[in-house]
C-alpha positions, 0 to 999 in steps of 0.5 A: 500500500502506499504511503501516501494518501490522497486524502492526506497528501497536500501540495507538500505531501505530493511533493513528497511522494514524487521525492520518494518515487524518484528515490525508489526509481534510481535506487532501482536503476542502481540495482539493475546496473550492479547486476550489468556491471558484475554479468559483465565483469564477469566475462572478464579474467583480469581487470589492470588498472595503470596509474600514476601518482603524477602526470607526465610520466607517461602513463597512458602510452604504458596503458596504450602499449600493453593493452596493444602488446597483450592483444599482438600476442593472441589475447582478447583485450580491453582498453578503458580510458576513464582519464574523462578530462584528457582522454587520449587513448583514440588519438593514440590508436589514430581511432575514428569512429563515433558511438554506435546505438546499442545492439543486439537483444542484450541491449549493449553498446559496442566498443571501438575495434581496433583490431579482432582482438582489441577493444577500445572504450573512451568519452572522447568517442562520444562527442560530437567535438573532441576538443570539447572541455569535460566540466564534471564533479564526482557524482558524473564521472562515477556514472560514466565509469559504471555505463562504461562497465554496464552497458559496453559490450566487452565480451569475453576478455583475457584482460580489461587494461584501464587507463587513469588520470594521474593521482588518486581521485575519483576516477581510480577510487571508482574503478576500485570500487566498481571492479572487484579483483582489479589489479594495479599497474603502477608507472613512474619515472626515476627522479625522486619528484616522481616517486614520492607521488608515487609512493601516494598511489602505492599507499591508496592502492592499500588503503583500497584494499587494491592488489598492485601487480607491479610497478614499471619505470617509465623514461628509465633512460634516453635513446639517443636517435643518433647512435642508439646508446642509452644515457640516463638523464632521469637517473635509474633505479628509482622505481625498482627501489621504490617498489622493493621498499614497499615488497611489490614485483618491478615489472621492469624499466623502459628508455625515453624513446624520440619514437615513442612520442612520434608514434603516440602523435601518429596514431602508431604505437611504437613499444608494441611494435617489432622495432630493434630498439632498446624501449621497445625490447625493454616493454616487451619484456614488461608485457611478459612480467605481466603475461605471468603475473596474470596469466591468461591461461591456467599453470603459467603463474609465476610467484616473482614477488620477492624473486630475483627472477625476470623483472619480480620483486627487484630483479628488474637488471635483466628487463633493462636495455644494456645502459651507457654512461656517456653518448658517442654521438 
């Protein structure tokens, strides 16, 4: 029976009702995307979240590349680009396209294709202008980021690779709290400004109870375009030290490359290609650190925290390009 009467419901009691019937009506809409949210998850074997605790270290090429990598190697991969301020995951991939209507009897909206095995999500495909500004608060952003788990059709995957902003706001507190069992992959650059806003995304990732696959050092060293040689102009060491600090794998440490950026403005990734280049040598020993922390098929997990093994838990010598003090140009 309802509670509200119309004999006693006046003006402002039938504001009231409609009050509460707004009420039950989302907190059902809630509840029918919780369950979207965990059918879809559920499809899903490993959730990775790539973050940062600053920007500029290079975290959505890490993001961009690994998800490409993972899916150049045969796995089914998603890419979710929830940095809704600066979204850059379709420039990079020189993807096009627009939102398509929802299809098929499940009613979901199909993701970007970047190639039979790779899957793209950003809002960046969403509007009309890409160079429009997002001017949203908190409650906003978490909405877009359940829509993007509710009502894209992800499919089966091996893995679902996400890209944040930098830092430790709305955005990853809500993929941690809509995906559970999401992993972090956590990007930094040597010098010391880096790793201490690192060490703040290490400490979220506790506090949200977010297991951190491993941490990768980006621009761990610059290649120089001349003669090929490695110079650390970042310093090195930094990453792997930070991550045997808080007793977490190093996944490894990847070289500054003029062809990262050139890729990253083409549309063309470069560490996921076939290159003979040290940054790309060194990412493709990354993606196998993470191929077997998270293996897609069963028996292939290896227990590398702690290890001196390939790039686990401080054993990051053997993920490295051969260095150079100086650069014979």
């Amino acid at each position: 029976m309802s509670s509200c009467s119309s004999s006693s419901c006046g003006s402002k009691g039938k504001s009231s009702c409609a009050s509460s019937a707004q009420l039950n009506a989302a907190s059902a809409h809630l509840a029918q995307q919780d369950i979207a949210i965990t059918k879809s998850l559920g499809r899903i074997k490993h959730k990775i979240l790539v973050m940062s605790g600053k920007g500029g270290v290079g975290k959505s090429t890490v993001a961009v590349n690994l998800a490409l990598g993972l899916a150049e190697r045969g796995h089914k991969v998603g890419l979710m680009d929830v940095d809704l301020h600066g979204p850059d995951v379709c420039r990079m991939l020189n993807l096009t396209g627009s939102l398509e209507q929802a299809q098929g009897e499940n009613g979901l909206v199909p993701p970007l294709l970047y190639n039979g095995k790779l899957k793209v999500v950003s809002l960046e495909y969403m509007m009309k202008d890409r160079d429009e500004a997002i001017i949203w608060r908190g409650p906003l952003k978490i909405q877009a980021i359940r829509q993007f788990v509710a009502d894209m059709d992800w499919g089966e995957l091996d893995y679902l690779i996400v890209d944040a902003p930098p830092g430790t706001g709305d955005e990853p507190l809500s993929v941690a709290q809509t995906m559970p069992n999401v992993q972090a992959v956590v990007v930094t650059t040597p010098q010391e400004v880096a790793l201490a806003d690192v060490r703040k995304s290490l400490n979220f990732c506790r506090t949200v109870k977010m297991p951190v696959a491993g941490v990768v050092e980006n621009m761990s060293g610059f290649v120089c375009p001349h003669c090929g040689e490695t110079v650390d102009i970042f310093g090195v060491g930094g990453g792997e030290k930070t991550a045997r600090d808080f007793d977490l794998p190093f996944l490894g440490r990847v070289p500054m490359d003029p062809r990262v950026v050139m890729g990253g403005d083409s549309g063309t990734p470069y560490l996921s290609s076939n290159a003979d280049s040290p940054a790309v040598h060194a990412f493709a020993a990354v993606i196998s650190a993470v191929e077997q922390r998270l293996p897609a098929k069963a028996g292939l997990r290896l227990n590398m925290a702690g290890s001196s093994a390939a790039c686990g838990g401080g054993g990051g010598e053997s993920c490295a390009p051969e260095k150079s003090s100086a650069c014979a140009c």
